[in-house]
C-alpha positions in Angstrom: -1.1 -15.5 1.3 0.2 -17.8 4.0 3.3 -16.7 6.3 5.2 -19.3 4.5 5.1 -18.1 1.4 6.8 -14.4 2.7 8.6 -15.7 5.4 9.7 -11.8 6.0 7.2 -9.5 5.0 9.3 -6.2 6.4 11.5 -7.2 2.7 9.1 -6.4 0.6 8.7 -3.3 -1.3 5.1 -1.6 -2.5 4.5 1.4 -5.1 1.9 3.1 -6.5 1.6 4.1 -10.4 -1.2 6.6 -11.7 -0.8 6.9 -15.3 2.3 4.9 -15.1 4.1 7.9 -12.9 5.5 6.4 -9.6 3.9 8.6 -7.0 4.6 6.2 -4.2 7.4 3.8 -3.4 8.7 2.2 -0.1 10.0 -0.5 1.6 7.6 -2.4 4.3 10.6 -2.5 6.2 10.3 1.5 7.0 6.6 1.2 7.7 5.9 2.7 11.8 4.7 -0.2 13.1 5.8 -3.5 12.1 3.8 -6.7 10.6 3.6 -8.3 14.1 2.6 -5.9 15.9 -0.1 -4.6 13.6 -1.6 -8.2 13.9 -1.4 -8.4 17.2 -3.0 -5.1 17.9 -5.6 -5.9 15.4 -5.8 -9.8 16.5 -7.2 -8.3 19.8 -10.5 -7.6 18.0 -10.6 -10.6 16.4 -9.6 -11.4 12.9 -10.7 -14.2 10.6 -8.8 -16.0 7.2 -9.4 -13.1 4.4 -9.7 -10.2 6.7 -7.4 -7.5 5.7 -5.4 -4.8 8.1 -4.4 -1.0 7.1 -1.3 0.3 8.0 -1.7 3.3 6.6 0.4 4.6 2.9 4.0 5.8 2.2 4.8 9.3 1.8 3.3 10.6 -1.6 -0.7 11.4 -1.0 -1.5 14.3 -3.3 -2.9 16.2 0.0 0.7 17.0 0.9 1.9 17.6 -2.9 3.6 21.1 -3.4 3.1 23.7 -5.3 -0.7 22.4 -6.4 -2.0 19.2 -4.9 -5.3 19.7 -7.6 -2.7 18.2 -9.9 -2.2 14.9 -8.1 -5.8 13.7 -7.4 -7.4 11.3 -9.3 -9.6 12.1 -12.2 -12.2 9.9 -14.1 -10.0 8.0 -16.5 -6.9 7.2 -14.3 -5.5 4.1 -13.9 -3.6 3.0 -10.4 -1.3 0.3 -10.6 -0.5 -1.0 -6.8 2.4 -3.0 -6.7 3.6 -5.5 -3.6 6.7 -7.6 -4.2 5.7 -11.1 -4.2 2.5 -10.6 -4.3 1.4 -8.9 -7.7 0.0 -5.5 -9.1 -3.6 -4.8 -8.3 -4.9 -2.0 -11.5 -7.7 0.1 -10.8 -9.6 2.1 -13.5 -11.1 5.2 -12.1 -14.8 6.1 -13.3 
């Protein structure tokens, strides 16, 4: 996407469904470090049109899960569903 088309990406919000069960849900606008600065950190190593940058995931990863993270990991038949305001829902079927 080009910056015009989210001219404030810090607005957007992201989630993640397995199974249709929200285990992740946050606004970009509590992320550590903001948009610019992770390009501009990255940008230092030089980035290209299509390269993509991690920032990392909101709270939710089924490491941290209490009482029994075993329930939260993914299993062969799960389906993710990551959502991005503005930009869509990517669905992943795990094998």
């Amino acid at each position: 996407m080009t910056a015009d088309e989210i001219p404030d990406p810090s607005k957007m919000h992201v989630s993640l469904r397995v199974n249709g069960r929200t285990l992740q849900d946050e606004s970009c606008g509590d992320m550590v470090f903001t948009f610019p600065q992770l390009i501009s950190f990255w940008s230092k190593s030089g980035l290209s049109a299509g390269d993509m940058i991690a920032s990392g995931i909101p709270e939710g990863v089924a490491l941290h899960r209490k009482p029994n993270a075993d329930d939260f990991y993914l299993k062969p038949g799960d389906v993710m569903e990551a959502e991005v305001d503005a930009i869509g829902i990517l669905t992943t079927h795990t094998v």
